[in-house]
Every structure is written in C-alpha cells, then in structure tokens.
C-alpha positions in Angstrom: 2.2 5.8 25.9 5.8 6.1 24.0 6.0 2.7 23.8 2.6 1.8 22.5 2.7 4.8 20.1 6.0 2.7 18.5 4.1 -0.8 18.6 1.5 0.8 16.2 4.0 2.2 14.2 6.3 -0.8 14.0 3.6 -3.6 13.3 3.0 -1.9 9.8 6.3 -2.4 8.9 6.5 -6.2 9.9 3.9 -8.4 12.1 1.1 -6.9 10.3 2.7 -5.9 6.6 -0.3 -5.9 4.2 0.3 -7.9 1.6 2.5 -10.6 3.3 0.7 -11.0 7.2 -2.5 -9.7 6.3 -2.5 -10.7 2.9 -5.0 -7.4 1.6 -4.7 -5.2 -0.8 -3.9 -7.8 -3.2 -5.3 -5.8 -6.9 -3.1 -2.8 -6.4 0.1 -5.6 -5.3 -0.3 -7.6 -8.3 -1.5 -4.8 -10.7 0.9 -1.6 -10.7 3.9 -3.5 -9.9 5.8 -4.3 -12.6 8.1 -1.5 -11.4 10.0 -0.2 -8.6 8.8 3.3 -9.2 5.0 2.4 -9.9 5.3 0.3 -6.3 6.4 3.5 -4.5 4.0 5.5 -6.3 1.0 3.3 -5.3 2.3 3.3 -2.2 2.7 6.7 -1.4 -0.9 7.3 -2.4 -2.1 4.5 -0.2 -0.2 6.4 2.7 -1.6 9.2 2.4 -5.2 8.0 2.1 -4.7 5.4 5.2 -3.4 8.7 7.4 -6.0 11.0 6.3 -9.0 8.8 6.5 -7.2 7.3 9.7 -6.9 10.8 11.1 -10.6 12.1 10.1 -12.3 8.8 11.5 -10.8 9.5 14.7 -11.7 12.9 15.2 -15.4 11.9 14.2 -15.7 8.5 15.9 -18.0 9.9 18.4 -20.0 11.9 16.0 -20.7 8.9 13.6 -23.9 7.4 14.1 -22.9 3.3 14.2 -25.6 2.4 11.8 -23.8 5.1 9.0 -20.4 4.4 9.8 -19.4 2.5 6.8 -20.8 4.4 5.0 -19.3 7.7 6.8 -16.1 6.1 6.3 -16.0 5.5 2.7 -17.3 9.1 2.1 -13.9 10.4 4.2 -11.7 7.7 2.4 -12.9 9.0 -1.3 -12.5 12.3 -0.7 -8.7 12.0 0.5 -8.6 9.6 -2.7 -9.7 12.7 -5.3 -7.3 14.9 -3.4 -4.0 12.3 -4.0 -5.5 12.0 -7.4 -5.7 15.5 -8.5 -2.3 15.8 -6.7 -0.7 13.1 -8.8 -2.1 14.7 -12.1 -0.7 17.9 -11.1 2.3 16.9 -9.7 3.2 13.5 -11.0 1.2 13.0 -14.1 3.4 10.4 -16.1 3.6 8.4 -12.2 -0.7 8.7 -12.8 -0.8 7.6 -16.0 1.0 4.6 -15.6 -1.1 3.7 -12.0 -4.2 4.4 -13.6 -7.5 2.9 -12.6 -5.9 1.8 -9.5 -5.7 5.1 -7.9 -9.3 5.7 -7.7 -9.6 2.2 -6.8 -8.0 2.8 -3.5 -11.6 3.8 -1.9 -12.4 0.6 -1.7 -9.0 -1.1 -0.8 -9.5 -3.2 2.3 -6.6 -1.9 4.0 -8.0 1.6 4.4 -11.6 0.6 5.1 -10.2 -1.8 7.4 -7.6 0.4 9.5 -10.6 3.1 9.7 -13.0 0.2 11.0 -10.4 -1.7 13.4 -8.5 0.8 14.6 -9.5 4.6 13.9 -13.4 4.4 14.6 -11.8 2.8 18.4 -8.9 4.9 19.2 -7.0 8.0 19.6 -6.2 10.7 17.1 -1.9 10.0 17.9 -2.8 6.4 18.1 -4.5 6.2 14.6 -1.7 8.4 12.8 0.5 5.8 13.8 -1.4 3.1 12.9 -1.9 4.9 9.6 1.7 6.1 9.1 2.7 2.2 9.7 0.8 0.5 7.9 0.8 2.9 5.1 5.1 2.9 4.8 4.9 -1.1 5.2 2.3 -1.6 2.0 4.9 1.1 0.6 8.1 -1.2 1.3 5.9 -4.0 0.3 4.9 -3.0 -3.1 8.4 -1.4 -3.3 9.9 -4.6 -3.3 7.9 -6.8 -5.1 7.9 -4.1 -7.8 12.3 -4.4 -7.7 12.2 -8.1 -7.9 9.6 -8.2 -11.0 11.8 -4.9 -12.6 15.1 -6.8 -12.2 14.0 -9.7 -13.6 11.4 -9.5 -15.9 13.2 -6.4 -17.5 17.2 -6.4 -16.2 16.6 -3.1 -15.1 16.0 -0.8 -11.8 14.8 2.6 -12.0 15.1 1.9 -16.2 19.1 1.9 -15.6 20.2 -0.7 -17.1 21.9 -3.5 -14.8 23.2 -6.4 -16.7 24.3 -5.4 -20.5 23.0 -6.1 -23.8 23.3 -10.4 -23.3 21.0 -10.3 -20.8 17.9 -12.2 -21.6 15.0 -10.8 -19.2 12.1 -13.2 -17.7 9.4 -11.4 -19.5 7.4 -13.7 -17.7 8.0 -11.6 -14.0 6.6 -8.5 -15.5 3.3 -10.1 -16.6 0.2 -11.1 -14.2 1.5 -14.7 -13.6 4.8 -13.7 -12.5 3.0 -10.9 -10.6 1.5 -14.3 -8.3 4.5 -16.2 -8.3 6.6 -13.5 -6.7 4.0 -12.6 -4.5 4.0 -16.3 -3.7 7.9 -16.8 -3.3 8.4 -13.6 -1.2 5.1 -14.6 1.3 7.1 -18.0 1.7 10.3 -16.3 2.5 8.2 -13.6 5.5 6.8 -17.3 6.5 9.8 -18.7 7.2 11.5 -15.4 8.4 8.6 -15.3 10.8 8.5 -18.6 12.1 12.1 -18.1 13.0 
C-alpha cells in the first residue's frame, strides 16, 4: 500500500510530468511563464484545483451517475477554481493580475479533467490525493522552470534581482510567445534524452 501510495506520488514529478511526458496543459505552460514567480503561481493554483477536484471525485465516484460524470466533474473542478481565484485576489492580488485569464481557465485544463477521469472517478480517496499532490507539484516544477529559463534569459533576471549587470543584453525574444515554444521545445528534448537514458 506504502509503496504504491509513493509510485502515485513520484510519477507526477517525472514519468508522467505534464508538460514534458504528457505533454497537456500546454496554454497555461506557454502563457504565464515569462517568469519564475508567475510559473509557481500558476502552479500552485493548478495544485490545489487537481487535489480538490481529485479529492471530491473520489468521495463521489459511486454517487455519480456515468452518463453525468463529465459533467459532474467540471461542476467540482469550477468550483475549487472560484475558491483559488477569490483566494489569489485576496491574498495575492498583484500574483492574479499578472495570471489573469488563465486562472479561470484552469476548469477546463486537461490535466485536471483528466486526473478526475483516469484516476479519481477509479480509485481511492489516499490514492487520488497522491495522484493529485504529484501531479500537481510536477506541473509546478514544470512551469517553475520553464518560467527561470525564459526570466534569465529573456530579461537577465530571477526573482527581478538583477543577475548579470548593466552590459547584459537580454534575448527579448525568450520572454515573448515564440521563445515561449522554443524553450518548451529544447527542455522536452533534454527530458527525452534524460529519459531514454
């Protein structure tokens, strides 16, 4: 039980990362992260969505009629959605601001409606907070990092402190949408190779 209990946990953070193994969840990924804080923030948000929704879907798999479920399940997943959002604008308003439209677009982000159809609707209530908590921190660490590569570059900083002095000439290009898809590219081939290692 221990040990399956880790292997849903663990595959979030590497044989089934979001962006780079499943490859879903793209919008947000190319979108919000331009920085390291906005990737954590969007993140975050996810996380708590994918273990609320993961955690409701299994306590109400039984209940759910089949022919509703879908359904069922975005109702559950929108209403963990307004209560991140109204916690960010309480809490982190500047963070919301700057993620915008792609906080309430989290409702309809694959990776949540997928973890509550694949996994929650078919398992355990320990079993799907795992699975939630998992694959929630690896979009996290996912978004986290793309979001320091395109800050370092495309702006020569990280957190806004300043790295490389006043000669440094940034790639504006990384923190625009085409350098959004070519790091996304480079770091999928680097988890390919990684992974076939």
């Amino acid at each position: 039980m221990a040990k399956s209990l880790t292997q849903e946990f663990t595959k979030g953070l590497w044989a089934e990362i979001p962006p780079f193994r499943l490859v879903l969840g793209l919008c947000p990924v190319l979108g919000v992260t331009t920085t390291m804080e906005n990737g954590i923030g969007m993140g975050l948000a996810t996380t708590f969505v994918l273990l609320g929704s993961n955690l409701i879907v299994s306590l109400l798999r039984k209940v759910i009629p089949a022919k509703v479920r879908i359904a069922c399940f975005i109702i559950i997943i929108a209403t963990f959605v307004i209560a991140v959002e109204l916690l960010m604008q309480a809490f982190a308003y500047v963070l919301f601001l700057k993620l915008g439209v792609f906080i309430p677009l989290i409702v309809v982000n694959c990776i949540v409606l997928g973890r509550a159809e694949a996994f929650a609707s078919k398992n355990g209530v320990v079993a799907s907070i795992a699975d939630g908590l998992g694959i929630g921190l690896g979009f996290t660490l996912s978004l986290s990092a793309l979001g320091a590569v395109r800050e370092i570059l495309g702006t020569g900083t990280f957190f806004g402190i300043e790295l490389f002095g006043a000669s440094f000439q940034p790639f504006t290009f990384m923190v625009q949408a085409p350098g959004a898809f070519m790091a996304l590219g480079l770091m999928l081939c680097g988890m390919n190779l990684v992974g076939s290692k």
